[in-house]
FIKOL-212460 format. One record per residue (C-alpha): residue number from 1; y, z, x; residue in one letter. Coordinates in Angstrom, 1 decimal, decimal comma, padded with zeros to 4 digits. Layout:
N
(NUM; (Y; Z; X); 'A');
...
! end
This chain:
180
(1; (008,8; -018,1; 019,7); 'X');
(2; (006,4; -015,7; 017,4); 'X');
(3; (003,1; -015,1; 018,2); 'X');
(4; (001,3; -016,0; 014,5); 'X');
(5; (-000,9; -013,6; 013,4); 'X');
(6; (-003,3; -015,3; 010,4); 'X');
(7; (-004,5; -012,6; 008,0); 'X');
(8; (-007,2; -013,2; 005,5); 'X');
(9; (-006,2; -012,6; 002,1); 'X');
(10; (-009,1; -010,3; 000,5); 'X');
(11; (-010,0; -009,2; -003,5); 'X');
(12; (-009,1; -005,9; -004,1); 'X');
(13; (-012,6; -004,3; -004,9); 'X');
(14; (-013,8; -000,5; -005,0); 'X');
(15; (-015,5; -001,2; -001,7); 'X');
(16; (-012,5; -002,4; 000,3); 'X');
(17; (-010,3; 000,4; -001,4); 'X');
(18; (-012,8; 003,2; -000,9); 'X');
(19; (-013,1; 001,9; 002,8); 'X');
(20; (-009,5; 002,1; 002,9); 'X');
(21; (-009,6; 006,0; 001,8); 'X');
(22; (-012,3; 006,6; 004,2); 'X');
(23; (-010,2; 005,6; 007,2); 'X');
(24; (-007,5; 007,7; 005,9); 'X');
(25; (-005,0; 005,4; 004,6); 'X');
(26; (-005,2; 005,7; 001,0); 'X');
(27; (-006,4; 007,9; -001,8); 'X');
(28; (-007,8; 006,3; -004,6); 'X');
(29; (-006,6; 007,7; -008,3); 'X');
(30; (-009,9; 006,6; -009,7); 'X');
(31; (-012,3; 007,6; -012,1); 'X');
(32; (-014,8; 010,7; -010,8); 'X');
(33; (-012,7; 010,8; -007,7); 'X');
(34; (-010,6; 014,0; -008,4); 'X');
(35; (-012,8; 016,2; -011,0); 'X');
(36; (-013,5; 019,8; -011,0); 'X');
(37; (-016,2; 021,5; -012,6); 'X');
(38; (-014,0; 024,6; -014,3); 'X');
(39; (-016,2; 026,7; -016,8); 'X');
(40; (-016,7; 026,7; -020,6); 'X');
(41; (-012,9; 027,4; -022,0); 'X');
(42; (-010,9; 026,7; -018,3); 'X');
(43; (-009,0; 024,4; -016,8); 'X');
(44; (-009,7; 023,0; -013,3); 'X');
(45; (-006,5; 021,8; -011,3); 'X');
(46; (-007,0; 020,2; -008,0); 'X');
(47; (-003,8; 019,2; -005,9); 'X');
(48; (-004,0; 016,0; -004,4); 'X');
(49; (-001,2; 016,4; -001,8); 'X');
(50; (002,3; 018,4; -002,6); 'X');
(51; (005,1; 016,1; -001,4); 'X');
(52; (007,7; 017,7; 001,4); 'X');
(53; (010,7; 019,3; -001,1); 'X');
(54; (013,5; 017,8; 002,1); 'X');
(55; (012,6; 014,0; 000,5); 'X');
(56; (013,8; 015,0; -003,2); 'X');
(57; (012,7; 015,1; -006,4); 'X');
(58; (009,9; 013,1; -007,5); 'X');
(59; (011,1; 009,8; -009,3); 'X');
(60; (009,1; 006,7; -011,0); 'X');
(61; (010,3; 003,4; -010,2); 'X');
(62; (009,3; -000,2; -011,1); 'X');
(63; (008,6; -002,9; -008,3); 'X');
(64; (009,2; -006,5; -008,9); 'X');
(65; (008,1; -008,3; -006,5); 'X');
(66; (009,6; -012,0; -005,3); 'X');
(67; (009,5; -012,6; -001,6); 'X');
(68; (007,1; -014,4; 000,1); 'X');
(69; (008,1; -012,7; 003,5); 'X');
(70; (006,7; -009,6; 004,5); 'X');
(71; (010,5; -008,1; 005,4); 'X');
(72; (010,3; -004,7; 004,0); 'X');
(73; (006,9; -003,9; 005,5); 'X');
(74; (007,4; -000,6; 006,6); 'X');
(75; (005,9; 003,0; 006,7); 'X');
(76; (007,9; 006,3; 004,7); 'X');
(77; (007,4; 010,1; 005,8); 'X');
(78; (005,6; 011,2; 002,5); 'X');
(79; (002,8; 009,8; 000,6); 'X');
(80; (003,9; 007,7; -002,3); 'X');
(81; (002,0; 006,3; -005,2); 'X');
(82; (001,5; 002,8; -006,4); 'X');
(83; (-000,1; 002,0; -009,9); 'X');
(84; (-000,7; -001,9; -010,3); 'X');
(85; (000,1; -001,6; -014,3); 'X');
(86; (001,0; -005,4; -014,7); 'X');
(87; (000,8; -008,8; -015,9); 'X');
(88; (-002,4; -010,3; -015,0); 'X');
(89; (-000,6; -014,1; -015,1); 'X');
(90; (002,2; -012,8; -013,5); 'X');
(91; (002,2; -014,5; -010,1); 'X');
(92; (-000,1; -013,2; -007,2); 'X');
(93; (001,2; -009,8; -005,4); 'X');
(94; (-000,5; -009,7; -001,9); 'X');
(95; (-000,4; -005,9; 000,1); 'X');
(96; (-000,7; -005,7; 003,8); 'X');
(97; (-001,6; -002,6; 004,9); 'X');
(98; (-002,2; -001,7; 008,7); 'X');
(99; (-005,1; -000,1; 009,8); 'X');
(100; (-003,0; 002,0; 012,4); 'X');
(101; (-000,6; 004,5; 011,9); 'X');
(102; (003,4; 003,4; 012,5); 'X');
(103; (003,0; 005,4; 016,5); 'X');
(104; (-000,4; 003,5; 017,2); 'X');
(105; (001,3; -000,1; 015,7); 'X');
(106; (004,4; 000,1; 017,7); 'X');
(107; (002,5; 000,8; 020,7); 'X');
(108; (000,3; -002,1; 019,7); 'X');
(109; (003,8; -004,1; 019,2); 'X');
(110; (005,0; -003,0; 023,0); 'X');
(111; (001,7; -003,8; 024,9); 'X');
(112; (001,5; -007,2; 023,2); 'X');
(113; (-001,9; -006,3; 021,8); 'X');
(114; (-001,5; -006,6; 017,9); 'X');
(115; (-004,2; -008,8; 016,2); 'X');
(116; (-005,5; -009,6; 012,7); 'X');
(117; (-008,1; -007,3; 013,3); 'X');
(118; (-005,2; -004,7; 012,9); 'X');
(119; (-004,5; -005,5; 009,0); 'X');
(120; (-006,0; -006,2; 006,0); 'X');
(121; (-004,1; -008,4; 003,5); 'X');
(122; (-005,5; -007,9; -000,7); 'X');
(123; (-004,6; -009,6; -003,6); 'X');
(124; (-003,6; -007,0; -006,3); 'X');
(125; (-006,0; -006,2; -008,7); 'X');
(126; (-004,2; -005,3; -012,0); 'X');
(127; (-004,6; -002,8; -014,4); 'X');
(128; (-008,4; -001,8; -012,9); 'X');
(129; (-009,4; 002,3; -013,0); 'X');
(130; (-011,8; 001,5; -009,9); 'X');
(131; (-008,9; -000,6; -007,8); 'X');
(132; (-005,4; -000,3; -009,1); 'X');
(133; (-004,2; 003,3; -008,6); 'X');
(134; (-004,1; 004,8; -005,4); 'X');
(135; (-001,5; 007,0; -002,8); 'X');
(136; (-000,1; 005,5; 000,2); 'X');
(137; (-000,2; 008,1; 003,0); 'X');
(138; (002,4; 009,2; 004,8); 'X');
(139; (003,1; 007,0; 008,4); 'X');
(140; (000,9; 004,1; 007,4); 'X');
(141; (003,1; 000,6; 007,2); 'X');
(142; (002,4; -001,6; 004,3); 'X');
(143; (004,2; -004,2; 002,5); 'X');
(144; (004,2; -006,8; -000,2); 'X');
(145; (004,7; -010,1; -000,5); 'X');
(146; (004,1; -013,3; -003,5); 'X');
(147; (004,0; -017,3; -003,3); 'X');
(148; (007,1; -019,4; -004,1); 'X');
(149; (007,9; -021,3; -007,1); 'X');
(150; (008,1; -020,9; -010,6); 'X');
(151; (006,4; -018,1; -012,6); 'X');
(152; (006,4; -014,3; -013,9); 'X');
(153; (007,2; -012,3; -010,4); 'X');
(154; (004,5; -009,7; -010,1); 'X');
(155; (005,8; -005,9; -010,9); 'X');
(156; (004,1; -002,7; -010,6); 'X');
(157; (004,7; 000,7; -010,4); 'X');
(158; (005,6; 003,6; -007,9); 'X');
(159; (006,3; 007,2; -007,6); 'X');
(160; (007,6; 008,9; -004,7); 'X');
(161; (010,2; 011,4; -003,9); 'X');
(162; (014,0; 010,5; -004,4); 'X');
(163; (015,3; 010,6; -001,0); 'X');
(164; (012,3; 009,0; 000,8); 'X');
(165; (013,4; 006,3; 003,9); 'X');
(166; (011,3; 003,3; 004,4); 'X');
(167; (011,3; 002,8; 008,2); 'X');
(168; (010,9; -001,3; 008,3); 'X');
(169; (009,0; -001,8; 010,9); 'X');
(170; (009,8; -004,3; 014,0); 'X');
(171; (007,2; -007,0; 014,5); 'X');
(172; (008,8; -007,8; 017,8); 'X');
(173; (007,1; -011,5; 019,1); 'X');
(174; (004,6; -011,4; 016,1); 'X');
(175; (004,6; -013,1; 012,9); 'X');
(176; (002,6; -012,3; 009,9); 'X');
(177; (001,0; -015,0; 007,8); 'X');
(178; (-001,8; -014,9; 005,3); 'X');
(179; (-004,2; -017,3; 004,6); 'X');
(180; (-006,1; -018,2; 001,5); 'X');
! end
């Protein structure tokens, strides 16, 4: 039998998502986040991150989302981006992002010590420049899940390179469930 871990679902907001960034899990594409200051006449270019070349070209790809399981919940090699471009009466997309990196979470997994104080479940926030745009780094396991029944299934956006792996990751004796 599974071991239930009950997550609190949370609003997306600029203070969860810049928390997020601060522990080094995301990077938020916001407003003000990325500027330069180039002179009069130039052109400031900052790079973000530059993707390993050994995953393949970069690609854009469209997520639909309409599980209610977390059962891709995994981590890649590479950062990734996700832009929550959507329907706002689409049904809700929930993220579950762990607060450890895939090492720290299997080790978690193996010593039976895994809690909800490892995760933090959102509701997506569409089509917000404080909230809605943001990189996945590399190693960190999330995953995305909806509710059942009828309605529009929630879709977004991703880019990432064209031969990245997810690496779904083994919950072992736990089970994830979140709660309203």
């Amino acid at each position: 039998m599974k071991e239930e871990l009950n997550i609190p679902i949370k609003e997306m907001t600029p203070e969860i998502m810049k928390m997020l960034e601060t522990k080094g899990l995301i990077i938020r594409l916001a407003p003000g986040n990325h500027e330069s200051s180039p002179l009069e006449g130039d052109v400031g270019i900052i790079t973000i991150y530059e993707s390993d070349e050994k995953y393949g070209a970069h690609m854009l790809i469209s997520a639909t989302i309409n599980r209610t399981e977390f059962s891709a919940f995994g981590s890649h090699p590479d950062n990734e981006e996700v832009f929550l471009i959507g329907k706002p009466d689409a049904k809700p997309c929930y993220f579950l992002f762990s607060f450890s990196n895939r090492c720290e979470l299997e080790k978690k997994v193996k010593n039976h010590t895994l809690t909800t104080n490892d995760f933090i479940a959102l509701k997506a926030r569409y089509n917000d420049p404080e909230v809605s745009f943001f990189t996945i780094l590399k190693e960190f396991p999330h995953g995305e899940a909806t509710i059942a029944g009828e309605g529009i299934a929630p879709s977004f956006y991703v880019t990432e390179q064209s031969k990245l792996p997810l690496e779904i990751f083994d919950f072992g004796s736990y089970k994830i469930k979140l709660m309203d």
